[in-house]
C-alpha positions as CSV (number, residue, x, y, z in Angstrom):
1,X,235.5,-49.2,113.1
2,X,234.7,-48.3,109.2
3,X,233.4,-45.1,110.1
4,X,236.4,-44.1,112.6
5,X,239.4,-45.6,110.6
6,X,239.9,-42.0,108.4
7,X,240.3,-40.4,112.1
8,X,242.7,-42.8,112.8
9,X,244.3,-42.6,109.4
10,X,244.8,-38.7,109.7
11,X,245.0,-38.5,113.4
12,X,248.7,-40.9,112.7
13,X,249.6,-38.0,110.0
14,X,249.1,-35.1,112.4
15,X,250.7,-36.4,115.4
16,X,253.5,-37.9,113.9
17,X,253.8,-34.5,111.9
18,X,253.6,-32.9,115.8
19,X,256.3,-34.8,116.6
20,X,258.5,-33.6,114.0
21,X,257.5,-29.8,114.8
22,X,259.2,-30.8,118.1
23,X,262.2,-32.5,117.3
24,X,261.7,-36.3,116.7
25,X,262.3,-38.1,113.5
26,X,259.4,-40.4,112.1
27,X,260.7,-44.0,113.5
28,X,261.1,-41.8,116.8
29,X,257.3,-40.9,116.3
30,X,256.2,-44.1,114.7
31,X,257.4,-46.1,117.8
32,X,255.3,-44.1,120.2
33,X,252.8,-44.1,118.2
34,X,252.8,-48.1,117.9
35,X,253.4,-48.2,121.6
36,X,250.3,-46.4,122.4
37,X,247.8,-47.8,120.0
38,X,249.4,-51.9,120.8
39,X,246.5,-52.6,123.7
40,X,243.7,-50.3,121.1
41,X,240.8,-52.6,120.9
42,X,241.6,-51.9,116.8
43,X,245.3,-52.0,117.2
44,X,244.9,-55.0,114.6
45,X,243.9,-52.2,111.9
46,X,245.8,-49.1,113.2
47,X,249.1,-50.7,113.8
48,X,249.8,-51.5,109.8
49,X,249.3,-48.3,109.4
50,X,251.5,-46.3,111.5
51,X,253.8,-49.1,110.0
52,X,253.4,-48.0,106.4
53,X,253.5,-43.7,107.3
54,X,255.3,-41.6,105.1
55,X,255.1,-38.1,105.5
56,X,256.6,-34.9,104.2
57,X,260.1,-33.4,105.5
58,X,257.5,-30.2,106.2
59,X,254.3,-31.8,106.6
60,X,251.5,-29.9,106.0
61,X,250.2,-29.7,110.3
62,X,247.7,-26.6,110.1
63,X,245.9,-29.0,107.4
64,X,246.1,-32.3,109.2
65,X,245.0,-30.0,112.7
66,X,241.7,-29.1,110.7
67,X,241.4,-32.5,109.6
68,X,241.2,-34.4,112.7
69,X,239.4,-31.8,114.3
70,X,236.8,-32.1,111.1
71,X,236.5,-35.6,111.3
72,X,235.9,-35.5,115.0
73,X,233.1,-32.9,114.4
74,X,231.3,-35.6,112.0
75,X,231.8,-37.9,114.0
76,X,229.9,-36.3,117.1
77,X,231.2,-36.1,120.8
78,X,233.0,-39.0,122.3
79,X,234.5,-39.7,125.2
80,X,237.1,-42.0,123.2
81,X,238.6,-38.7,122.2
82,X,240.5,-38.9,125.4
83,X,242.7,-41.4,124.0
84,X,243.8,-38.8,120.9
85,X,244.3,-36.7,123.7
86,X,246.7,-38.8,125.9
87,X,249.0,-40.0,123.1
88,X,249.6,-36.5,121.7
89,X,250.4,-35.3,125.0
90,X,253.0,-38.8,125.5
91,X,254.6,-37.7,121.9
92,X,254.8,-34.1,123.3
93,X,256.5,-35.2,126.3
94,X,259.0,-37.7,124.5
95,X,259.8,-34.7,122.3
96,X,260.3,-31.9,124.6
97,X,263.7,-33.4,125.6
98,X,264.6,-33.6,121.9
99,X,263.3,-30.3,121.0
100,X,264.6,-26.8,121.1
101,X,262.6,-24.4,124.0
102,X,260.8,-22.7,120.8
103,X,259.9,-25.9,118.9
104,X,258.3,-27.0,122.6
105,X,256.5,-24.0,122.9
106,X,255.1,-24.3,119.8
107,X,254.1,-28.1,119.6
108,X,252.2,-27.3,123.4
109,X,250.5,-24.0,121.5
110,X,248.8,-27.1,119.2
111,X,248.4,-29.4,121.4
112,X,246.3,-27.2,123.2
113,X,244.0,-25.7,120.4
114,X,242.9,-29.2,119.8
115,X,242.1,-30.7,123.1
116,X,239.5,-27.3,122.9
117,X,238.4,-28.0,120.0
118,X,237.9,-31.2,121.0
119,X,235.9,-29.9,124.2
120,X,234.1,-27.5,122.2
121,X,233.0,-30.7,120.3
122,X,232.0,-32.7,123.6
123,X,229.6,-30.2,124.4
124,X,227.3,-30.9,122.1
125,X,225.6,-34.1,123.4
126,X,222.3,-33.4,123.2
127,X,219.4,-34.4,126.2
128,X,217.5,-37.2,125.3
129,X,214.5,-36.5,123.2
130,X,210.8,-36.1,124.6
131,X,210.3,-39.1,123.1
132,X,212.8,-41.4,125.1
133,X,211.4,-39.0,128.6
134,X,208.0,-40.7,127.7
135,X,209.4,-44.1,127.6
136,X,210.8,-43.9,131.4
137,X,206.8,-44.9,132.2
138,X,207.8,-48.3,131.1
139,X,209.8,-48.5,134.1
140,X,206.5,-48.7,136.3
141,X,206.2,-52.3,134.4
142,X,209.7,-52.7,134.9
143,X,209.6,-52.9,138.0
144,X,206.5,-54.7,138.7
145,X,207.3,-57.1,136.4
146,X,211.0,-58.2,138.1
147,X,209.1,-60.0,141.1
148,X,207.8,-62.6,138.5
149,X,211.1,-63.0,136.1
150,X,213.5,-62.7,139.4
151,X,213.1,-66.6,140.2
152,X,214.2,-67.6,136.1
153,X,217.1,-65.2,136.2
154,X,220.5,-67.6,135.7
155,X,222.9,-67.8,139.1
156,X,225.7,-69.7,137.8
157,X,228.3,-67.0,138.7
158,X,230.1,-67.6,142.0
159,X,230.8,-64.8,144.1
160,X,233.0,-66.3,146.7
161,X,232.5,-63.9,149.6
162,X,233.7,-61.1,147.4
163,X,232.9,-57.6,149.0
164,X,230.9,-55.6,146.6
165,X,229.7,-52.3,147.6
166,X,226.1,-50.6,146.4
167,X,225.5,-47.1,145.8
168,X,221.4,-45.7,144.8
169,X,220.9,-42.9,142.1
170,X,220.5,-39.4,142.8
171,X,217.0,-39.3,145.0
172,X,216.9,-43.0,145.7
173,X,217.6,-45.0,148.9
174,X,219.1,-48.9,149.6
175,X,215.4,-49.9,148.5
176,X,216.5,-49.1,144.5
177,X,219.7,-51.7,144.6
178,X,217.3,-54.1,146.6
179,X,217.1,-56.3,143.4
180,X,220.7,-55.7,142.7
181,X,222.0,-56.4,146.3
182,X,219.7,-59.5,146.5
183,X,220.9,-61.1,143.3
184,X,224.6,-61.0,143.8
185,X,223.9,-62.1,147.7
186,X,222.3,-64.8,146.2
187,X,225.8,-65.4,143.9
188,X,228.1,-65.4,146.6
189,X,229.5,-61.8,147.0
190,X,229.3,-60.1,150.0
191,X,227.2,-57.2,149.6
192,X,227.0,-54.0,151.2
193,X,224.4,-50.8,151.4
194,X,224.7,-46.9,151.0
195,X,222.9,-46.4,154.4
196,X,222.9,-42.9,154.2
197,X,219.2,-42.3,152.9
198,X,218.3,-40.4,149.9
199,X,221.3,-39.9,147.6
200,X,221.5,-36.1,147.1
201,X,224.8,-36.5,145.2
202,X,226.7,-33.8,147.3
203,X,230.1,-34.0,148.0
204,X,229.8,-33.7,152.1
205,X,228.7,-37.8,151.6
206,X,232.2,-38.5,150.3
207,X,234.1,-38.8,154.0
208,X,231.7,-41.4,155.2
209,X,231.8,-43.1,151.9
210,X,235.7,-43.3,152.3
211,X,235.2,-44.5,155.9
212,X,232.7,-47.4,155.0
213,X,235.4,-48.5,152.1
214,X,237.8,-48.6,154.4
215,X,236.0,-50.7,156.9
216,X,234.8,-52.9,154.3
217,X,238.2,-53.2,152.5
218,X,239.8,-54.0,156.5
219,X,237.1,-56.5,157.1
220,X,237.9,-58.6,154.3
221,X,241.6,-57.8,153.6
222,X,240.9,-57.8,150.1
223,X,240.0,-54.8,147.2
224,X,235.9,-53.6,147.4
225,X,233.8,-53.5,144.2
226,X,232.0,-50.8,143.8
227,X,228.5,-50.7,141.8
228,X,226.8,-47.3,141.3
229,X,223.6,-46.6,139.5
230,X,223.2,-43.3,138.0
231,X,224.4,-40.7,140.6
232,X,226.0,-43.8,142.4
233,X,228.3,-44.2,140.0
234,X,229.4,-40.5,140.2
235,X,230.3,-41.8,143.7
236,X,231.9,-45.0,142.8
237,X,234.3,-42.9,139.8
238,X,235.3,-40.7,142.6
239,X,235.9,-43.6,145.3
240,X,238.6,-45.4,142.3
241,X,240.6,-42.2,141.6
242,X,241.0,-41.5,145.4
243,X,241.4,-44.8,146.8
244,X,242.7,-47.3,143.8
245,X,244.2,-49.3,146.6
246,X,241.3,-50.5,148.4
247,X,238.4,-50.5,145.0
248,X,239.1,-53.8,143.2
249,X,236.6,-52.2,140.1
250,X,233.6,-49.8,139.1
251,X,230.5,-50.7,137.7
252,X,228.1,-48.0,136.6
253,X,225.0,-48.1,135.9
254,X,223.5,-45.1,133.7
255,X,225.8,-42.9,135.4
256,X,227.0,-39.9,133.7
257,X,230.4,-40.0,134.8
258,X,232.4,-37.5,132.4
259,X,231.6,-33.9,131.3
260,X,228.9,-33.4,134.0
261,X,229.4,-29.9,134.4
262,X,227.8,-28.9,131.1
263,X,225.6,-32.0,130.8
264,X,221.7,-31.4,129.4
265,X,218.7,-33.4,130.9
266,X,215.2,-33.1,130.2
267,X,214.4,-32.8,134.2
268,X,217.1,-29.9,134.9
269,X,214.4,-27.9,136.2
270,X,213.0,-31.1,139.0
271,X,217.1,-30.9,140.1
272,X,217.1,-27.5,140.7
273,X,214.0,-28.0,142.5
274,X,215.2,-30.8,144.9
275,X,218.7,-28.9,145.1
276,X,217.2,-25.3,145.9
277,X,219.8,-23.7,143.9
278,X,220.3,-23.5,140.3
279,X,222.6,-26.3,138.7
280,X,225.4,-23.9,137.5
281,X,226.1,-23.5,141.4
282,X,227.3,-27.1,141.8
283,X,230.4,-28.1,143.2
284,X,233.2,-27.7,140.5
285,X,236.1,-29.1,142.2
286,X,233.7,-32.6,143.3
287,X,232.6,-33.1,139.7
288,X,236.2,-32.6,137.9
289,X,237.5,-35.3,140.1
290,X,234.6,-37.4,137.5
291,X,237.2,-36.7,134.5
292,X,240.5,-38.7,135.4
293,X,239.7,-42.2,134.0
294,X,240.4,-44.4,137.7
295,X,243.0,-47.0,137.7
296,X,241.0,-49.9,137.7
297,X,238.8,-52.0,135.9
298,X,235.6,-50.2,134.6
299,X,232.6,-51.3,133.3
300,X,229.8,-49.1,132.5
301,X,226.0,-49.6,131.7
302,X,223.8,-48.1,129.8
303,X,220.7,-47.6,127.6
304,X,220.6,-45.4,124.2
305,X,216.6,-45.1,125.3
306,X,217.5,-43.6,128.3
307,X,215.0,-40.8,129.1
308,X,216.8,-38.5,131.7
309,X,220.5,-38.8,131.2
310,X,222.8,-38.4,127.7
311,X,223.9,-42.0,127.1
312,X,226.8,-40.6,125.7
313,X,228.2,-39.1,129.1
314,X,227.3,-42.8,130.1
315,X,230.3,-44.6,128.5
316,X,233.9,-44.3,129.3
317,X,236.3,-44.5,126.5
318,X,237.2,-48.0,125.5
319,X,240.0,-47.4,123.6
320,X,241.9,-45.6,127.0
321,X,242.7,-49.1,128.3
322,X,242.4,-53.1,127.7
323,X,240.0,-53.2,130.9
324,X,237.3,-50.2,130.3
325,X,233.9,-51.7,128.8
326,X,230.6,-50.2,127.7
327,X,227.4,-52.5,127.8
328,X,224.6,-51.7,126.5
329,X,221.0,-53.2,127.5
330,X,217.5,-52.6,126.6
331,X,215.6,-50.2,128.8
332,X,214.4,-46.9,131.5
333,X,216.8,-45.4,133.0
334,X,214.5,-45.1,136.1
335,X,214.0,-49.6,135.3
336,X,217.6,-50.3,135.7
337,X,217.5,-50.9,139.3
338,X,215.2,-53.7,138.2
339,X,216.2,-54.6,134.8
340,X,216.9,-58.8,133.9
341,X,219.5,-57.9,131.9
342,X,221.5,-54.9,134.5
343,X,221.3,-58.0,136.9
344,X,223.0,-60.5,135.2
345,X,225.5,-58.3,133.5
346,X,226.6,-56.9,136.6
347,X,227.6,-60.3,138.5
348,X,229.4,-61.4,135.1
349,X,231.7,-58.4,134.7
350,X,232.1,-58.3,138.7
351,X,232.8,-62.1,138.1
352,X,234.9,-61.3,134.7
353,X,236.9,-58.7,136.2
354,X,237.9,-60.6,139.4
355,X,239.0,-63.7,137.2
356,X,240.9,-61.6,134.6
357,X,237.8,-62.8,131.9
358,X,236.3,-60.9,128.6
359,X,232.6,-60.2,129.1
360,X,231.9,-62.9,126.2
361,X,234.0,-65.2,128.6
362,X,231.7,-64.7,131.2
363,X,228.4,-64.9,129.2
364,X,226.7,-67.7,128.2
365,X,225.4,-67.5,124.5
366,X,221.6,-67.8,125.9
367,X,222.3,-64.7,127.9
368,X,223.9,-63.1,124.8
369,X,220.6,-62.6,123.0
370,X,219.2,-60.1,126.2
371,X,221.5,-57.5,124.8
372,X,221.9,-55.2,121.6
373,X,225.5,-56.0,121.1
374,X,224.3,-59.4,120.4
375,X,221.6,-58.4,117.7
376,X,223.8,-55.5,116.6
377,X,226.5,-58.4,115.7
378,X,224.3,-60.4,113.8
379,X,222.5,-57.6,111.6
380,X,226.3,-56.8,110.5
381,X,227.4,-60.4,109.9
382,X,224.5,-60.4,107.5
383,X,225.0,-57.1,106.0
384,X,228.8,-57.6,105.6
385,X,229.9,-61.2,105.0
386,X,233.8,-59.6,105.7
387,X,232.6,-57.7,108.6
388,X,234.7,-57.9,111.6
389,X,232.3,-57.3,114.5
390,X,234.6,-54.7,117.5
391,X,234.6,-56.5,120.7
392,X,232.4,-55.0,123.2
């Protein structure tokens, strides 16, 4: 949070100062502000300050605009930058009633310079080094290796019949969510397969995906989770912001589920090849339905070694919403399918989510130490005695 609280800190300045370009007074600005940043995973050090803002009668706003947008560029690209996005456009829209037609058409000019600059920014996550593509061999002892650890992997969860649906990466079939599909059987849920062969990730898939929710979500009378891996969880994203009635939660698993249009992989050429057309012909209008952050709970998986997708367009942004997580794990993206860790974390946020839990809630301290949040905590606590460790 160190690192981020100067966005924050400026960020308050220039949209407050936005909301006096269109009309509002500070408290009117303060209390949106306050209003939007109460459920902000860091709302315990953002609040005080919006509480103690003081600004100019003509703050400085072409300043503070290159500020934020400054600060965001250090930073690198995010996907929490959605957040920024959505509470500037809520002060825009309180103020628009208050605010002359000119001030309005103004404060929109602005508001719109920055969420480019801001997707200017999010372009450039990089593709994962050669380095991390050379690690993906490990997953040939990732997978071989699962056969012996499967029998010492924990099943305390209880699934309860719960209906959990199981979508395979791009290229792979119901055999890659075998491990998967046979752990949380072996929980309790009620678990249920692609069975439409290879995933090609193509939109013509999505009718008969909306179908076999359907039937799934009649069956049972109750909400379908939804589990993607990779590509799958392009899928599942799609499946919540269509149909938030019937999906009771995502879970992705190295799935690049936001700014896939301009996204850079080390195998772009091996997808061409397996598409027969080059990448920049891919189906606009089915990958901006990706962008709208679904309306129910999401957690999403990922690895920072991963050798074939960013990790960055792997997360979803935590500070949109109370119920979005990011996990991270140790391993290939091409292991994850049969990776310990993806196993257990899976039935505990399935479980979590389903009993209105945290993550830590639903995870043992044993299990803790499989994962780098864990290890990430501890280096901190002993680097910083006054450290307070953000909630994953």
């Amino acid at each position: 949070m160190n690192e981020k609280l100067n966005l924050y800190k400026t960020f308050i300045q220039f949209a407050s100062a936005l909301g006096l370009l269109n009309g509002l007074t500070l408290e009117e600005s303060k209390k949106v502000l306050l209003e939007s940043f109460k459920l902000h995973p860091n709302s315990e050090d953002i609040l005080p300050i919006i509480d103690g803002l003081e600004l100019d009668e003509s703050p400085d706003i072409k300043f503070l605009f290159n500020e934020c947008i400054r600060l965001c560029d250090e930073l690198g690209p995010s996907r929490e930058y959605i957040t920024l996005l959505v509470i500037l456009e809520n002060i825009l829209t309180i103020a628009s009633q208050a605010g002359t037609k000119e001030q309005t058409e103004v404060a929109s000019s602005v508001f719109f310079k920055f969420k480019q600059e801001i997707a200017e920014i999010n372009l450039k996550i990089p593709k994962p080094p050669l380095f991390n593509m050379l690690l993906e061999t490990r997953s040939i002892i990732e997978w071989a290796s699962i056969y012996a650890i499967y029998p010492f992997i924990p099943k305390r969860i209880k699934g309860e019949g719960r209906p959990v649906l199981l979508i395979p990466p791009y290229l792979g079939d119901d055999y890659s969510t075998s491990f998967v599909r046979k752990y949380l059987t072996s929980l309790g849920f009620k678990t249920y397969k692609w069975e439409m062969g290879f995933n090609m990730v193509k939109s013509h898939y999505i009718p008969r995906l909306e179908e076999k929710l359907d039937d799934i979500y009649q069956a049972h009378g109750k909400k379908v989770s939804i589990v993607g891996w990779s590509g799958g969880g392009i899928f599942a994203k799609i499946m919540a912001n269509r149909h938030p009635n019937q999906v009771e939660q995502i879970l992705t698993i190295g799935s690049p589920i936001w700014g896939v249009m301009d996204m850079k992989t080390p195998v772009y050429g091996i997808l061409e090849f397996f598409r027969g057309k080059s990448l920049k012909d891919r189906n606009k209008r089915f990958l901006e339905e990706l962008e709208p952050i679904p309306d129910v709970p999401v957690t999403c998986i990922y690895t920072k070694t991963d050798g074939l997708v960013p990790w960055k367009h792997c997360m979803e942004a935590e500070s949109y919403r109370n119920n979005i997580r990011n996990i991270e794990v140790f391993g290939s993206h091409s292991g994850l399918g049969a990776n310990a860790s993806v196993l257990m974390i899976t039935a505990n946020a399935l479980s979590a989510n389903i009993n209105g839990q945290t993550i830590q809630q639903a995870t043992t301290n044993i299990e803790r130490v499989l994962y780098p949040f864990y290890w990430n905590g501890k280096k901190r606590k002993f680097t910083f005695k006054n450290f307070r460790v953000q909630k994953t």
